[in-house]
C-alpha positions as CSV (number, residue, x, y, z in Angstrom):
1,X,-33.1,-8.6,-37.6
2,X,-33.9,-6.1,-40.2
3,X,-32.9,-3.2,-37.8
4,X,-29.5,-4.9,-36.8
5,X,-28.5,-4.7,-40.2
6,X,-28.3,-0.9,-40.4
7,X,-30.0,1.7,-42.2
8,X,-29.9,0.5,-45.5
9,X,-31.5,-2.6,-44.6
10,X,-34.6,-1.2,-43.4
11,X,-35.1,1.2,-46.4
12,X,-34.3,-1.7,-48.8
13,X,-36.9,-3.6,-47.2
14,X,-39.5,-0.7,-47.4
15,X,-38.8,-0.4,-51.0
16,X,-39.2,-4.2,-51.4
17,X,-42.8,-4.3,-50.0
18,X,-44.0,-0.7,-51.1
19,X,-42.3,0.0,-54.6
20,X,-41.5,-3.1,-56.3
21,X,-44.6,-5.1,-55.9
22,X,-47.1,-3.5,-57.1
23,X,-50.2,-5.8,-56.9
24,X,-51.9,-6.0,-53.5
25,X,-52.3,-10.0,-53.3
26,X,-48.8,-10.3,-54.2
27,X,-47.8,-8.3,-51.8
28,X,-49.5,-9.6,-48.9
29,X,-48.1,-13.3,-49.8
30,X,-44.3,-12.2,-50.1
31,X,-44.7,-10.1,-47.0
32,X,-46.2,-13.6,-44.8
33,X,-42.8,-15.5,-46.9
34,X,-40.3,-13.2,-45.7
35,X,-41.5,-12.6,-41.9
36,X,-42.4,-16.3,-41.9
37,X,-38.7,-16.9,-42.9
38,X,-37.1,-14.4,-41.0
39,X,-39.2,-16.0,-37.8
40,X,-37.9,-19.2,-38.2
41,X,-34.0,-17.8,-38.6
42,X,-33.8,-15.7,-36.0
43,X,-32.8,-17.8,-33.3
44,X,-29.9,-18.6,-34.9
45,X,-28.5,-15.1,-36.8
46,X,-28.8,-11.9,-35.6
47,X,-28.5,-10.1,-38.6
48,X,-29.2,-10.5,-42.6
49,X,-26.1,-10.4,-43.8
50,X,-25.6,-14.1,-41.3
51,X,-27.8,-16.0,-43.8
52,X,-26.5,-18.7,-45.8
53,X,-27.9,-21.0,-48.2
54,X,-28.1,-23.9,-45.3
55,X,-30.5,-21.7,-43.6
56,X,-32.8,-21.4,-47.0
57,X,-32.7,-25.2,-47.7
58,X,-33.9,-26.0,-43.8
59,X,-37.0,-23.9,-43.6
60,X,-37.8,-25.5,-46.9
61,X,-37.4,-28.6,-45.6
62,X,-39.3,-28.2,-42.6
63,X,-41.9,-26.2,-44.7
64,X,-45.6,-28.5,-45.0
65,X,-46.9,-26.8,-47.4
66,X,-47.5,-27.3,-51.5
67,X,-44.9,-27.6,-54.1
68,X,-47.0,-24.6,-55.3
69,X,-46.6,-22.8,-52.1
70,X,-43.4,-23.3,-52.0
71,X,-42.1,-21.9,-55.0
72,X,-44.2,-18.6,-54.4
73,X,-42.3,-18.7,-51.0
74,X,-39.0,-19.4,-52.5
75,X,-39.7,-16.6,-55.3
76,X,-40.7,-14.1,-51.8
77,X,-37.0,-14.8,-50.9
78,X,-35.0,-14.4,-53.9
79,X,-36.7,-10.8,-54.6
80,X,-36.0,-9.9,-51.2
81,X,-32.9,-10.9,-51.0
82,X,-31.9,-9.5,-54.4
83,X,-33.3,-6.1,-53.4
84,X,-30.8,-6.7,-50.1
85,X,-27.9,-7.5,-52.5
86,X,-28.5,-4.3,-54.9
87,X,-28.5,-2.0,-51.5
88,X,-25.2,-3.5,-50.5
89,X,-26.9,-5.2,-47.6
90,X,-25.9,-8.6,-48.1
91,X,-22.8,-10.0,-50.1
92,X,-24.9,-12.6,-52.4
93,X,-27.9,-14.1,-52.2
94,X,-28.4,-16.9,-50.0
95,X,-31.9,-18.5,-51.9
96,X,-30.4,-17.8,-55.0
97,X,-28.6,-21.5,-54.8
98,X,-31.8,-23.3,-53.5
99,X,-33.7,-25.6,-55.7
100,X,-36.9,-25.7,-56.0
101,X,-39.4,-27.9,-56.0
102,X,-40.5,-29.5,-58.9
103,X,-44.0,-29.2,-60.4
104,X,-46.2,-30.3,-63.6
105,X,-49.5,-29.3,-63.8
106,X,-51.6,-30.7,-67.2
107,X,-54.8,-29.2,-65.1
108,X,-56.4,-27.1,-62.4
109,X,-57.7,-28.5,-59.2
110,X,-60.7,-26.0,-59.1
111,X,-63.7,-28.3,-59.6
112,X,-66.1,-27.9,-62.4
113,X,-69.4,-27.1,-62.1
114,X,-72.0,-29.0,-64.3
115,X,-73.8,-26.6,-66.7
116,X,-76.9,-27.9,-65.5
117,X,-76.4,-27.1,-62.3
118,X,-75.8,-23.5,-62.9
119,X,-78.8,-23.1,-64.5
120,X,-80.2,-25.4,-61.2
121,X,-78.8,-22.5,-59.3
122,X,-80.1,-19.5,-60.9
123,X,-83.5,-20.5,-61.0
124,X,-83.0,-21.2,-57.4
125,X,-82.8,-17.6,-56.1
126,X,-85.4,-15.4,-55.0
127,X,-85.7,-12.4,-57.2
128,X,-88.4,-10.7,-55.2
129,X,-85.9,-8.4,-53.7
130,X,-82.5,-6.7,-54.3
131,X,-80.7,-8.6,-52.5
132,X,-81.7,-11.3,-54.8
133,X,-81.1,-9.5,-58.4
134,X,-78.0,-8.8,-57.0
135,X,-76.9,-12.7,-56.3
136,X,-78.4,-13.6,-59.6
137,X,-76.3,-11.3,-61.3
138,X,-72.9,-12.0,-59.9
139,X,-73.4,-15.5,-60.5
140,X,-74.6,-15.0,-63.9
141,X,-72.0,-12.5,-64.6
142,X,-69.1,-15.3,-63.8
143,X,-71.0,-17.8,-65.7
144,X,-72.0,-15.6,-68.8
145,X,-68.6,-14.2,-69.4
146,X,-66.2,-16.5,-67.5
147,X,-64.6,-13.3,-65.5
148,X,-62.6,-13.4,-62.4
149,X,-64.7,-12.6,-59.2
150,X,-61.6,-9.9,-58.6
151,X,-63.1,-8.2,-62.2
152,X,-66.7,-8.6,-61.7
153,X,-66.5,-7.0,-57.8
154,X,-64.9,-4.3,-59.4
155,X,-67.0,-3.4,-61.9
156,X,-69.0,0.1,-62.0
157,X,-72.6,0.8,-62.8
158,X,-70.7,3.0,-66.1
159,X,-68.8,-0.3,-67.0
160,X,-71.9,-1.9,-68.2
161,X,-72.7,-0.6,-72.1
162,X,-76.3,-1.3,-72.7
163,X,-77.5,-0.8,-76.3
164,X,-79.5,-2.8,-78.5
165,X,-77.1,-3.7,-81.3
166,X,-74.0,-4.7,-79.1
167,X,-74.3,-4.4,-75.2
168,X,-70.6,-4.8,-74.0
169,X,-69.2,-4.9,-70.2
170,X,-66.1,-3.3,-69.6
171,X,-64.1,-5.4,-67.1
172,X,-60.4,-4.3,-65.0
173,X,-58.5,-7.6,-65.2
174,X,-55.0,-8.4,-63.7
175,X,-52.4,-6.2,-64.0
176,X,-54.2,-3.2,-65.4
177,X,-55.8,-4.7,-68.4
178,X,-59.1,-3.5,-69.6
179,X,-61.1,-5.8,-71.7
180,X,-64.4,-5.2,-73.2
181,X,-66.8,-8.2,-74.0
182,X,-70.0,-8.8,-75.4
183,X,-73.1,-9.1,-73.0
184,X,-75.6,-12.1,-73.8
185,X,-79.2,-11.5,-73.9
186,X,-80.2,-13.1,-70.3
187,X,-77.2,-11.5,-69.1
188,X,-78.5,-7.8,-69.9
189,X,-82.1,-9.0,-68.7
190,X,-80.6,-9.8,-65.4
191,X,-79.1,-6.3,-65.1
192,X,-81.7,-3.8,-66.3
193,X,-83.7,-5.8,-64.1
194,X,-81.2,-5.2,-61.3
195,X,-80.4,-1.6,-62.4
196,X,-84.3,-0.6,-62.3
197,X,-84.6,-1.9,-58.7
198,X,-81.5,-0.5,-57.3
199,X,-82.3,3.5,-58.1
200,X,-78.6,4.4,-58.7
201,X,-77.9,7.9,-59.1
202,X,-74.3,8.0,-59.4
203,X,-73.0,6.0,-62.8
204,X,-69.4,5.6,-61.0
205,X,-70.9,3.4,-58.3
206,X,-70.2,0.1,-58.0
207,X,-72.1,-2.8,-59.3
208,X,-71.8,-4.9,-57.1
209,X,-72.7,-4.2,-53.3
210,X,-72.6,-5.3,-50.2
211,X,-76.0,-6.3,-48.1
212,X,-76.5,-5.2,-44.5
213,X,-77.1,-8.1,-42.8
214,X,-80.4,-9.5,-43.6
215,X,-82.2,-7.0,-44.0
216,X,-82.4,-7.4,-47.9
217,X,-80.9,-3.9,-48.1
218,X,-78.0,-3.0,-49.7
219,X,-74.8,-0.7,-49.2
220,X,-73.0,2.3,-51.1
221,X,-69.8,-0.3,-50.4
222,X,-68.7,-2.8,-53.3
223,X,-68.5,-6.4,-52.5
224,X,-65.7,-7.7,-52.1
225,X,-64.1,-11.5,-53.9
226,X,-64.5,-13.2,-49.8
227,X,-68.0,-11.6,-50.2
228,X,-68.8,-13.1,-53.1
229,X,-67.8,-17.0,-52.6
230,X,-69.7,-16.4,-49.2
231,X,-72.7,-15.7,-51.3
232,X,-72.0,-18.2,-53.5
233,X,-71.7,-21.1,-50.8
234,X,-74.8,-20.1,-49.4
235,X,-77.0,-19.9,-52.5
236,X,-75.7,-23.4,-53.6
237,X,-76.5,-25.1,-50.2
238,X,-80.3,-23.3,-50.5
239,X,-80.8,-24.8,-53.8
240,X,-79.4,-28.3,-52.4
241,X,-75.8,-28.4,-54.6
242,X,-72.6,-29.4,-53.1
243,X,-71.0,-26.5,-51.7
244,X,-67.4,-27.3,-52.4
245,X,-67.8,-25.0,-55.6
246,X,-66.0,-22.0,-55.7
247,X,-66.6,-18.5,-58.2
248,X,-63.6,-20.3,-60.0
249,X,-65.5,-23.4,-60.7
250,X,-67.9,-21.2,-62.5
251,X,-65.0,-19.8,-65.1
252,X,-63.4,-23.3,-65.3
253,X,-67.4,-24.7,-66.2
254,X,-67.8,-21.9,-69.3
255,X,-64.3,-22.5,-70.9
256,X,-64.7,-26.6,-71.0
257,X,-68.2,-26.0,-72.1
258,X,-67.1,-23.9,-74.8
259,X,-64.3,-26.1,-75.7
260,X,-66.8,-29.4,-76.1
261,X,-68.3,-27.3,-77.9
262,X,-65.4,-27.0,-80.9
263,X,-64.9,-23.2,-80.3
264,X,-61.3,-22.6,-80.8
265,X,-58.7,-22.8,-78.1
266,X,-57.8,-18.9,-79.4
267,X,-61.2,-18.0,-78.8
268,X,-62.6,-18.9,-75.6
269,X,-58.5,-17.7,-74.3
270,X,-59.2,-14.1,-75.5
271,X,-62.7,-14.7,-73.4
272,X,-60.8,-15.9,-70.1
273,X,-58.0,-12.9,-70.5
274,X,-55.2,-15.4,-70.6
275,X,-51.9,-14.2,-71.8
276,X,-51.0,-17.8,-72.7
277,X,-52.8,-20.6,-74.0
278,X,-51.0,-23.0,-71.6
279,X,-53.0,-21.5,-68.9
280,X,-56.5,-21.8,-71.0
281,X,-55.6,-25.7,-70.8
282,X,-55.7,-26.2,-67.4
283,X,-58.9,-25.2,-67.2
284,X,-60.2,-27.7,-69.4
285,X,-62.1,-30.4,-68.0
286,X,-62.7,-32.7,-70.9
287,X,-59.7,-34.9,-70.7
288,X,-60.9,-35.9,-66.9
289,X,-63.9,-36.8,-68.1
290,X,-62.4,-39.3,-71.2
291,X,-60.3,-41.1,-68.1
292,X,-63.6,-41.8,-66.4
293,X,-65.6,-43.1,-69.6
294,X,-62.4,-45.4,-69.8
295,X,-62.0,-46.6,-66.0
296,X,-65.9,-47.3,-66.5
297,X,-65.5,-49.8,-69.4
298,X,-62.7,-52.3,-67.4
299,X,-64.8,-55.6,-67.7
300,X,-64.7,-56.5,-63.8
């Protein structure tokens, strides 16, 4: 469809995927919106410049997926289409028209983790071996410091600042952000004790590596997020703990642990790298908790 409508189709397209988004994940879920789309038009249109807004509004409608999902897929068009329209493509822009759906969210799905069960879990791993500083430490580091698992798998062995007056941890958040934050005590015990095990030689290494197999050996190769909630899953079903958590769980558990505690809402959003404090909200747990106490107390 792309190649039927001529030459500056296909380059606008290019640009679309290569130059204007710039963030891998992004990418990859606008590309899997637009061919996803363009699948389900092309029986009927032969070229871009054939789609209306009727076309838009059926593959929404025939779309079963989340209001969520559908907005990101709806956002996948209009850019794509827009980028069409600047190139002299298309005319107008056929999603532009399209509502979509509504959505309110006062808090995340990700399920919290109970404190005590983190603890549960990290005295539930076998430290005998690398393998098993290494597991310790991811999960501590996403507990400790309530980082993305997309931060902590990239850190470096040179991110981590160990002094004795103020160890810090340098971590690459979204969007090119750098934030340092302070290290906790147990936190830097759980990395020297990693550090001396592992023998690095090369300060620019990654942290964070991947385990051949089971042979409680470990790689020059950084782990990646997928290898990370694999871990995860498996550590929580040895130490006997659901296993519907997710790395996630572990930052939603320290920001409603720090807000029961009274720290400020500023605060603990600075330690979660949120650019908003709407989004520091939704990952506080304590108002689901208030509607249990309440349902509990109905006198039947």
């Amino acid at each position: 469809m792309i190649q039927n409508s001529g030459q500056a189709a296909g380059f606008a397209a290019d640009e679309f995927f290569h130059a204007d988004v710039r963030n891998a994940h992004t990418r990859r879920a606008y590309r899997q919106a637009v061919t996803r789309f363009l699948s389900f038009v092309q029986p009927d249109v032969q070229s871009l410049a054939m789609i209306t807004p009727a076309h838009v509004g059926r593959y929404f409608d025939q779309l079963a997926v989340s209001a969520t999902t559908k907005k990101l897929h709806l956002s996948a068009l209009r850019h794509f289409f827009d980028r069409m329209v600047n190139r002299h493509v298309m005319v107008l822009n056929p999603a532009l028209s399209v509502r979509g759906e509504r959505t309110s969210t006062t808090e995340g799905k990700t399920s919290e983790i109970p404190p005590i069960e983190v603890r549960q879990l990290l005295n539930s791993i076998d430290t005998s071996h690398i393998v098993g500083l290494r597991d310790r430490l991811a999960i501590a580091l996403l507990a400790f410091t309530a980082a993305r698992v997309g931060a902590i798998v990239k850190l470096q062995i040179v991110d981590v600042k160990i002094s004795v007056s103020s160890p810090l941890l340098q971590l690459h958040e979204k969007r090119g952000k750098f934030r340092s934050i302070p290290i906790r005590h147990e936190l830097v015990e759980f990395i020297n004790a990693y550090l001396i095990t592992l023998q690095y030689r090369d300060p620019s290494q990654s942290l964070l590596r991947s385990a051949i197999g089971r042979t409680k050996q470990l790689t020059s190769s950084p782990m990646t997020a997928a290898d990370v909630r694999c871990m995860l899953k498996r550590r929580l079903k040895d130490a006997g703990l659901p296993t519907h958590y997710s790395p996630h769980s572990l930052r939603v558990m320290a920001v409603t642990d720090l807000l029961n505690q009274g720290v400020s809402l500023e605060s603990v959003q600075f330690l979660a790298g949120h650019s908003d404090p709407r989004t520091t909200r939704l990952y506080d747990r304590r108002q689901q908790k208030v509607t249990r106490n309440l349902v509990e107390r109905i006198s039947v």
